[in-house]
DRENSE-647572 format. One record per residue: residue number from 1; residue in one letter; x, y, z of N, C-alpha, C, O in turn. Coordinates in steps of 0.001 Angstrom, whole numbers, m for minus. Last residue first. Example, Ala and Ser with C-alpha at 12.3 -4.5 7.8 and 13.67 -1.06 7.14 Angstrom:
<atoms>
    n  res      n_u      n_v      n_w     ca_u     ca_v     ca_w      c_u      c_v      c_w      o_u      o_v      o_w
    2    S    12850    m2250     7080    13670    m1060     7140    12900       30     7870    13409     1138     8039
    1    A    13190    m5690     7800    12300    m4500     7800    13200    m3300     7800    14236    m3319     8465
</atoms>
This chain:
<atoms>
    n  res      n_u      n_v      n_w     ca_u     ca_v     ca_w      c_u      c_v      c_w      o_u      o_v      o_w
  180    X    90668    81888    75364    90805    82740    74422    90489    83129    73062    90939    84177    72599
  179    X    89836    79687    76500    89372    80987    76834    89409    81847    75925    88448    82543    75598
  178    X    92223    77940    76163    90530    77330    75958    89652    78551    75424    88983    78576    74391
  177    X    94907    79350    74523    93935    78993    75564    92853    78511    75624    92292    78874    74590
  176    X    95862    77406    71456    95018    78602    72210    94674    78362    73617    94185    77281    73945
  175    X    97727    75410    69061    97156    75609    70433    97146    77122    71026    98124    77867    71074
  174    X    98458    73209    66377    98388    74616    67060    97487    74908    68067    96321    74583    67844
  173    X   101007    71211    65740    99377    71322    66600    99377    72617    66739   100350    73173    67248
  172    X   102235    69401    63380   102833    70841    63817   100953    70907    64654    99923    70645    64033
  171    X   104168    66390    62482   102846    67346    62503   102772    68833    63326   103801    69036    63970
  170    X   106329    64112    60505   106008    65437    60901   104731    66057    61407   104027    66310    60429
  169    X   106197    62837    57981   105761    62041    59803   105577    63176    60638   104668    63181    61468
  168    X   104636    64981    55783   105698    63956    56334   104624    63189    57429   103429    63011    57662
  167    X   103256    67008    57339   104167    67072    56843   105157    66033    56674   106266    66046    57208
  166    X   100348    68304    58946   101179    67400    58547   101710    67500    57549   101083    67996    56613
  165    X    98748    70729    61288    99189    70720    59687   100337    69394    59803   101170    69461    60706
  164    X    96117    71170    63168    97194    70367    62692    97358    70306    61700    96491    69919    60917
  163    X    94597    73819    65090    94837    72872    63618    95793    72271    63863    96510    72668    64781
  162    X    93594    74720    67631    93142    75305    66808    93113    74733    65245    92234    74924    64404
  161    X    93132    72661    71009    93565    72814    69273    92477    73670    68216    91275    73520    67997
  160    X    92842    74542    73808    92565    73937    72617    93060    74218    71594    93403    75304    71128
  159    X    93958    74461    77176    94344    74434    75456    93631    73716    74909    93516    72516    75155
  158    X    92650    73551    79772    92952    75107    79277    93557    75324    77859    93606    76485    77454
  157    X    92985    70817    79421    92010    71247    79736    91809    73020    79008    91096    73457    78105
  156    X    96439    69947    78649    95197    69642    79675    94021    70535    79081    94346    71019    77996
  155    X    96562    67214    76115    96649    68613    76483    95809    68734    77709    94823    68041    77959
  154    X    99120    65103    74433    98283    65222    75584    97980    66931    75980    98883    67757    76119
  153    X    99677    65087    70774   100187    65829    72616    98751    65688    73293    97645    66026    72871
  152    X    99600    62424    69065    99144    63795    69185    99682    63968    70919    99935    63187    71836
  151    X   101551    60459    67373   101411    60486    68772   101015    62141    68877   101880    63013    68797
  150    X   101794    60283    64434   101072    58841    65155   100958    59256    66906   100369    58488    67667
  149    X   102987    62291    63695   101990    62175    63317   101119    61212    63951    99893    61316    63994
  148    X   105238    63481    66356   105265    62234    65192   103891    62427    64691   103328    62962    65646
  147    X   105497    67199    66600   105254    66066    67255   105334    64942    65997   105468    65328    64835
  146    X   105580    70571    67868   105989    69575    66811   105887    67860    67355   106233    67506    68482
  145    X   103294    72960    68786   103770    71750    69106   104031    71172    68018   103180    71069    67135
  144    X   102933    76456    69411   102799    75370    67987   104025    73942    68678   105226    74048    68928
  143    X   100909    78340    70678   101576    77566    70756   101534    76599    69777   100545    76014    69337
  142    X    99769    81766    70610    99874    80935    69591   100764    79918    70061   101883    80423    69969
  141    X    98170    84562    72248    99316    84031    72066    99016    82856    71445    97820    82608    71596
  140    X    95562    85510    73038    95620    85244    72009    96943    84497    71171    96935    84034    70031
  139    X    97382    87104    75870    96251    86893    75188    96367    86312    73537    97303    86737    72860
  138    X   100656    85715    76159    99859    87147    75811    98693    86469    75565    98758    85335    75091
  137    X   101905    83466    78384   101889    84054    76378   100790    84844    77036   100216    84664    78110
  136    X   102549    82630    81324   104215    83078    80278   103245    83755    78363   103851    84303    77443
  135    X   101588    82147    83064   101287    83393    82602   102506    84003    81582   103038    85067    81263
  134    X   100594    78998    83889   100866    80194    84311   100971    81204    83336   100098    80986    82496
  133    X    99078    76820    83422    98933    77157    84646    99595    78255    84900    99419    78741    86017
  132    X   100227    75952    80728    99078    76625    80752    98631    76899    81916    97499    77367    81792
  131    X   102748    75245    81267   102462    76527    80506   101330    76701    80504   101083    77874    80224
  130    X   102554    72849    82574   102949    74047    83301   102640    75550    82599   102387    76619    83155
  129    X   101281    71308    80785   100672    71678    82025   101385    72758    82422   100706    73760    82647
  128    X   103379    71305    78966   102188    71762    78749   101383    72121    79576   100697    73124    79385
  127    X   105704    69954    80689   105720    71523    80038   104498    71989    79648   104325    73177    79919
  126    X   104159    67602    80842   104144    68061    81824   104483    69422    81496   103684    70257    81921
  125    X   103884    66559    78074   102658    66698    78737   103094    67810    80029   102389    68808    80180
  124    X   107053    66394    77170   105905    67427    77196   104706    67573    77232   104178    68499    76616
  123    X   107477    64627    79168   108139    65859    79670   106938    66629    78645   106053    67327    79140
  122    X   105973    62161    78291   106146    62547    79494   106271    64242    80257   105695    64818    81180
  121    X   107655    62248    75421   106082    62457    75627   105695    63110    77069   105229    64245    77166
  120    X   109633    61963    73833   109980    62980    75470   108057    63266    75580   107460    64325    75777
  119    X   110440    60732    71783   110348    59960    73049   109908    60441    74177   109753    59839    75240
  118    X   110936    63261    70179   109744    62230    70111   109586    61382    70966   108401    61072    71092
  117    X   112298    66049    72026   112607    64658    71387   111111    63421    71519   110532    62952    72500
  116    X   109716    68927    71364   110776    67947    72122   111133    66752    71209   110629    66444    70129
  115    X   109297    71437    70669   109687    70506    69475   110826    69610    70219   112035    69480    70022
  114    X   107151    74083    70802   107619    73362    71579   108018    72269    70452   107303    72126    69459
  113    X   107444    77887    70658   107374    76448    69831   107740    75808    70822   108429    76304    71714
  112    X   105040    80783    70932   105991    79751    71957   105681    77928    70567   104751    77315    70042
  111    X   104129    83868    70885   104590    82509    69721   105454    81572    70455   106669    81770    70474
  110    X   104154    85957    72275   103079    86106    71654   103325    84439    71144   102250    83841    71099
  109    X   105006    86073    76322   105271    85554    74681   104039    85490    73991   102997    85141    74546
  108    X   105651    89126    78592   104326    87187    77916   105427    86987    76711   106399    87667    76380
  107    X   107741    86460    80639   106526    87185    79589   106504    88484    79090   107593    89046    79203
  106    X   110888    85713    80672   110312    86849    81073   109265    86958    80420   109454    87588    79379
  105    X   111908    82351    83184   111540    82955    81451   110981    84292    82058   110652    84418    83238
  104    X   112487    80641    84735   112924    81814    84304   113083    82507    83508   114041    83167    83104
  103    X   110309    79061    85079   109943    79910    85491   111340    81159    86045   111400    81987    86954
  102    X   110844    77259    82500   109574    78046    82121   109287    79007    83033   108454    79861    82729
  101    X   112748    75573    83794   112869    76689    83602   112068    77937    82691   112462    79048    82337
  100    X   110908    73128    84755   111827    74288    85673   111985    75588    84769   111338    76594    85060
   99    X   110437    71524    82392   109290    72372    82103   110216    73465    83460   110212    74660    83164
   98    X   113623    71893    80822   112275    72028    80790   111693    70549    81878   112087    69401    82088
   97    X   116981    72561    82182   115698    71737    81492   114553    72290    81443   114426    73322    82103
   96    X   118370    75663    80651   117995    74756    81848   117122    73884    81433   116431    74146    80449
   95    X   119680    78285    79382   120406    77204    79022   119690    75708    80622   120450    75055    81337
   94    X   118562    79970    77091   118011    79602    79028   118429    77921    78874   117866    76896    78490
   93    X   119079    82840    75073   119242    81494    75300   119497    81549    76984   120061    82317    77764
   92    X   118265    85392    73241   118430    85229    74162   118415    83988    74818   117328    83963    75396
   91    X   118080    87731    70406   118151    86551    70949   118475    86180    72461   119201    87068    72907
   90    X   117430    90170    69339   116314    89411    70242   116730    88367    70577   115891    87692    71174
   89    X   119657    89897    66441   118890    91139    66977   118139    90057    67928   118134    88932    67428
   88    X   121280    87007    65439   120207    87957    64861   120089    88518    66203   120368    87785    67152
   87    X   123955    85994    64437   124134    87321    65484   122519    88018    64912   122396    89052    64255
   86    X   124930    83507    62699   124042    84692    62418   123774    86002    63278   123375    87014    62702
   85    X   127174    82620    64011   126988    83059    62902   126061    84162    62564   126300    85329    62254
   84    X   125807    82871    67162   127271    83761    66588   127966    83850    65113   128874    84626    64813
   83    X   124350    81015    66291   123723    82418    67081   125263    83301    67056   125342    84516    66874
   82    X   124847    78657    65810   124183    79369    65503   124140    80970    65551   123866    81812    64695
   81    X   126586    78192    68281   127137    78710    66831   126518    79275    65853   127019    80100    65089
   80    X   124368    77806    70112   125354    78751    70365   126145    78959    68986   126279    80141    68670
   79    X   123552    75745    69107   122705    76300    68989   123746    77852    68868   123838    78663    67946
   78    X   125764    73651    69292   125122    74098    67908   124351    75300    67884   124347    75969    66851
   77    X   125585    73671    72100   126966    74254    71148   126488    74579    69803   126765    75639    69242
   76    X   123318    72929    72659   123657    74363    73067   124502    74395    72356   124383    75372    71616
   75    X   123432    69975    71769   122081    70993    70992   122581    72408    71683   122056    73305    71023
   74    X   125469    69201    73394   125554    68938    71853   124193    70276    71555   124424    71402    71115
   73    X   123782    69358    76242   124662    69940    75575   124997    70000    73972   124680    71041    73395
   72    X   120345    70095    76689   121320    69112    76090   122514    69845    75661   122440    70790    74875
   71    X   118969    72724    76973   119538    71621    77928   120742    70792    77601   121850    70826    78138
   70    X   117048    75187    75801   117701    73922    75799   118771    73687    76927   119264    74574    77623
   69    X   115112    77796    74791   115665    77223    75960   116079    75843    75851   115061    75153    75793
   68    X   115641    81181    73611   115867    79546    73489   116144    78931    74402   117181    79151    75028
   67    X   113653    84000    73087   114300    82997    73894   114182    81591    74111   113243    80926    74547
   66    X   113384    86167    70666   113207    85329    70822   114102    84157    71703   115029    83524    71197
   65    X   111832    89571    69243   112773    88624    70505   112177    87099    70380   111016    86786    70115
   64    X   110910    89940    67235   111188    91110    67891   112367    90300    68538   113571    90434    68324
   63    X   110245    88665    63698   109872    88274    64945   111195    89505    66307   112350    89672    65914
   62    X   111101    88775    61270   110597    89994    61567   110120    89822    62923   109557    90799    63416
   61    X   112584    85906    60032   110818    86715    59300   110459    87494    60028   109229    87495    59981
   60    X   114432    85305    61355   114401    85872    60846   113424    86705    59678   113544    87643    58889
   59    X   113011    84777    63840   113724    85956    63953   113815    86953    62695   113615    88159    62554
   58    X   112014    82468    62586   110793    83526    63092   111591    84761    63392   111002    85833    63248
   57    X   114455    81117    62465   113867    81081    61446   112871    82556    61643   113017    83547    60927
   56    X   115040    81407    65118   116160    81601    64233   115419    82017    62892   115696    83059    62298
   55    X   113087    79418    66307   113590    80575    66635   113866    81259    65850   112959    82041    65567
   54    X   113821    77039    64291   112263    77474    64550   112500    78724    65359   111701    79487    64816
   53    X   116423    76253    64890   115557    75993    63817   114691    77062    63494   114837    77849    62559
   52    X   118345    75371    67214   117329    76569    67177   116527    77297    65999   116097    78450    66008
   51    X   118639    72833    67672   119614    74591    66960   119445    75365    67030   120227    76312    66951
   50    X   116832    73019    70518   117739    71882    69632   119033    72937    69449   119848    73500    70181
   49    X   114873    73969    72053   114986    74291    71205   116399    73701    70006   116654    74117    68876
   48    X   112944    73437    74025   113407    72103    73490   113947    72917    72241   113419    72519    71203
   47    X   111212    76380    72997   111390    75530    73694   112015    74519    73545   111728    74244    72380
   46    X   111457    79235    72280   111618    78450    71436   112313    77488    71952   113522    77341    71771
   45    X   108886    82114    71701   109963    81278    72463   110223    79775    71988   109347    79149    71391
   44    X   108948    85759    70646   109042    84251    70527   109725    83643    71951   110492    84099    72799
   43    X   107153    87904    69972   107881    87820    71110   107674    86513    71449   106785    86036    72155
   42    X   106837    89491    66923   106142    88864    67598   107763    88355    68902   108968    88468    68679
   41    X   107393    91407    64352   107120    91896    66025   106806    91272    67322   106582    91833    68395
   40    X   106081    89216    62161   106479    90916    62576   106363    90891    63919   105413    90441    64559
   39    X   105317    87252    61611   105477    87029    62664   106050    88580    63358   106314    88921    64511
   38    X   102669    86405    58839   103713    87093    59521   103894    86997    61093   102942    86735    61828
   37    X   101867    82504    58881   101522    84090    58329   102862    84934    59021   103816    84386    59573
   36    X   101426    80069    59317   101349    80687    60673   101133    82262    60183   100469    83092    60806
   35    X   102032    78748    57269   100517    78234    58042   100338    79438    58877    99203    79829    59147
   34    X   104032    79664    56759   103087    79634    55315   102068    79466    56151   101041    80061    55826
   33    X   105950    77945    58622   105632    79138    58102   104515    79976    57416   104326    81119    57832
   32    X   104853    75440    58259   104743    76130    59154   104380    77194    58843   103237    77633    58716
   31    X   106351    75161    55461   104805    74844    55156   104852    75772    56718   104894    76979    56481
   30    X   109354    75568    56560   108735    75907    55231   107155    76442    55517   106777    77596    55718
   29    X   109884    73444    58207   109624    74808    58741   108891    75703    57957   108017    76462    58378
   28    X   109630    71422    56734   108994    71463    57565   108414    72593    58057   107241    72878    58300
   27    X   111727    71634    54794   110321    71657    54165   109575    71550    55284   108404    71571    54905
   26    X   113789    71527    56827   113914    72832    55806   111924    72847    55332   111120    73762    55508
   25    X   112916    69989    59667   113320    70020    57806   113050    71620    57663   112367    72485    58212
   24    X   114188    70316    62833   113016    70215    62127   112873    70679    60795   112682    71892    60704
   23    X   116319    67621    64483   116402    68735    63837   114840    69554    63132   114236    68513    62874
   22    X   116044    66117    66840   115517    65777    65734   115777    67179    65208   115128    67984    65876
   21    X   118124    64314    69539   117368    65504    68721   117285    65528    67660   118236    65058    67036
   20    X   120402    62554    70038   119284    63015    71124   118202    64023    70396   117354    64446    71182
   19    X   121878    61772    68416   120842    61153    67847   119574    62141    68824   118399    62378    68541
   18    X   125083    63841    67139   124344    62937    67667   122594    62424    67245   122100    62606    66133
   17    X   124917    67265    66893   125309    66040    66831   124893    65040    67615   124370    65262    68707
   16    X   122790    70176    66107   123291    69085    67055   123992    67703    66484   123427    67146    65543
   15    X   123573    72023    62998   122299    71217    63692   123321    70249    64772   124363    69710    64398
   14    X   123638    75226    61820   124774    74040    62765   124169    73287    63328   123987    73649    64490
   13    X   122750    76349    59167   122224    76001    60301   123270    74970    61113   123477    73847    60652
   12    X   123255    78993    56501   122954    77653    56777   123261    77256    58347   124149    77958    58831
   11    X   120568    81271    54718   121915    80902    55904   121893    79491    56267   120860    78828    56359
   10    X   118592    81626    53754   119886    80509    52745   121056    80233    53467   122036    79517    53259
    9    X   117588    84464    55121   117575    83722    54537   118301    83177    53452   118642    83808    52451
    8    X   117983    86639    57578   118810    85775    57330   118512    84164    56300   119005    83070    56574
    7    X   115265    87757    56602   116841    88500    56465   117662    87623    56664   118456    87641    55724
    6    X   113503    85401    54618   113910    86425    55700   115175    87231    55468   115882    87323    54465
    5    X   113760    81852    54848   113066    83166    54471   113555    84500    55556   113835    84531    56754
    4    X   114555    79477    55529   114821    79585    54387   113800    80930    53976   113176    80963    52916
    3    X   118017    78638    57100   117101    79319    57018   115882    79566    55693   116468    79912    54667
    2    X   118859    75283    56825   119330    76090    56334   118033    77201    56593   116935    76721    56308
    1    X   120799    71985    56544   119694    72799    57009   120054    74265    56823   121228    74609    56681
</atoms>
């Protein structure tokens, strides 16, 4: 794995060991990218964040700050090497489970990824609820859910889907406030 645009782009990526986590493809992040446009300046977060793939990546396409929050050990050591190879500018890692520590996070965020373990349906219905009951993204802010193609995210009420781009088994949801 490997960054594949940007200032830190062709850098290569210390992905978790083990099975607990799905890394997200080089060609995954790729097309994303390409879907989502510039991220200049934008004030990321980068939930269930594994290596930190999808952070790392948006850092390095011009994104301001970006805070990783993971749990799993194996996915912090990687992530943490990450982040002392590349030493990008905005980083900032919340080393607690999800959806708890959504309330030691600092808003808003313009770009919040969520890219739990495919089994972790449960947890991210309930991170979803929590993020949309409080005040962690900016107006117009952008949530992009990674998910199996065969299991769309439960959403409550206050998010609507804006698109789904597939990739593979891969699908990427993009989500708005209802309101917004």
């Amino acid at each position: 794995m490997r960054i594949i645009a940007g200032s830190l782009g062709s850098r290569r990526l210390h992905t978790p060991k083990g099975s607990a986590t799905r890394p997200t493809s080089d060609r995954a992040r790729e097309a994303l990218f390409a879907r989502l446009g510039p991220v200049d300046g934008a004030r990321v977060a980068d939930l269930f964040a594994g290596g930190g793939s999808l952070g790392l990546e948006a850092l390095s396409r011009g994104a301001a700050t970006c805070c990783f929050v993971e749990s799993g050990r194996a996915a912090l050591l990687a992530l943490r090497a990450n982040l002392a190879d590349l030493a990008p500018a905005g980083a900032v890692v919340v080393s607690r489970p999800l959806p708890a520590a959504l309330d030691r996070l600092t808003p808003p965020f313009d770009l919040l990824f969520l890219d739990p373990p495919y089994a972790a349906e449960p947890l991210l219905t309930a991170t979803l609820a929590h993020l949309a009951r409080g005040s962690l993204f900016a107006g117009g802010a952008l949530i992009v859910v990674e998910h199996a193609t065969r299991t769309p995210p439960t959403l409550p009420a206050t998010l609507r889907v804006e698109a789904t781009h597939r990739t593979g088994e891969t699908a990427f949801t993009l989500l708005r406030q209802a309101n917004g």
